[in-house]
C-alpha positions, 0 to 999 in steps of 0.5 A, a space after each residue: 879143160 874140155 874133153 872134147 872140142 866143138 870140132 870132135 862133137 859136131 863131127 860126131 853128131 849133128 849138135 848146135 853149138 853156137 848161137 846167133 841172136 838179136 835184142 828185141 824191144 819190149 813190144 817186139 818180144 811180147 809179139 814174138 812170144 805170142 806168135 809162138 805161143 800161137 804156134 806152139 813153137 819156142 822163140 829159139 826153134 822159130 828163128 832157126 827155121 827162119 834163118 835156115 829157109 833164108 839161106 835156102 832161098 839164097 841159093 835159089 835164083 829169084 822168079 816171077 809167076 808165069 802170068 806176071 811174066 805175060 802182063 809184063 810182056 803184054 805192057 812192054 809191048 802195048 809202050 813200044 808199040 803205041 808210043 810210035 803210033 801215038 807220035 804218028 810213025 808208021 810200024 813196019 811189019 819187021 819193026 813190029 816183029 823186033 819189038 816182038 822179039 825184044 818183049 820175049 827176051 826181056 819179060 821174064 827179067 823185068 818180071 822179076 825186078 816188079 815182082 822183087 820191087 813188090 815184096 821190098 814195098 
């Protein structure tokens, strides 16, 4: 019988009592432990650094750098505007002006979608 329950011990000081694993095959474990041995780490305490960062970055909402956002916004623009000169239609000046404002809405958005397509590649 325990004298103290994991409640009262992580209540009163900040200790790890559960543990979350995996299995790794044989190559896998033979890379993880010369990657730690590379960074002077222990397998254990480099996968608790990687879950708590993921958890961060969970919280975070996702972003693109501003010069994606422009060339995004540059391309968005460059199909709206010569698939209708292209086709022989006339651009009026305010339909120019709507694509224009349309670009500006959507850019950041589409940015984030090339730049989240980008790191599942």
């Amino acid at each position: 019988m325990p004298l103290l329950s994991d409640e009262i011990v992580t209540q009163a000081a900040n200790y790890r009592v559960k543990t979350a694993g995996t299995k790794l095959n044989r190559d896998e474990l033979a890379a993880l432990v010369k990657h730690c041995m590379e960074r002077g780490i222990t397998p254990g305490e480099l996968i608790r650094q990687l879950i708590l960062t993921e958890l961060q970055r969970g919280d975070v909402q996702p972003t693109a750098s501003p010069e994606l956002s422009e060339i995004i916004g540059i391309r968005l623009m460059l199909t709206n505007v010569l698939k209708p000169l292209a086709t022989g239609q006339k651009i009026t000046p305010e339909v120019f002006d709507g694509i224009m404002v349309e670009v500006k809405k959507r850019k950041r958005a589409v940015a984030v979608e090339a730049q989240q397509d980008l790191e599942r590649a």
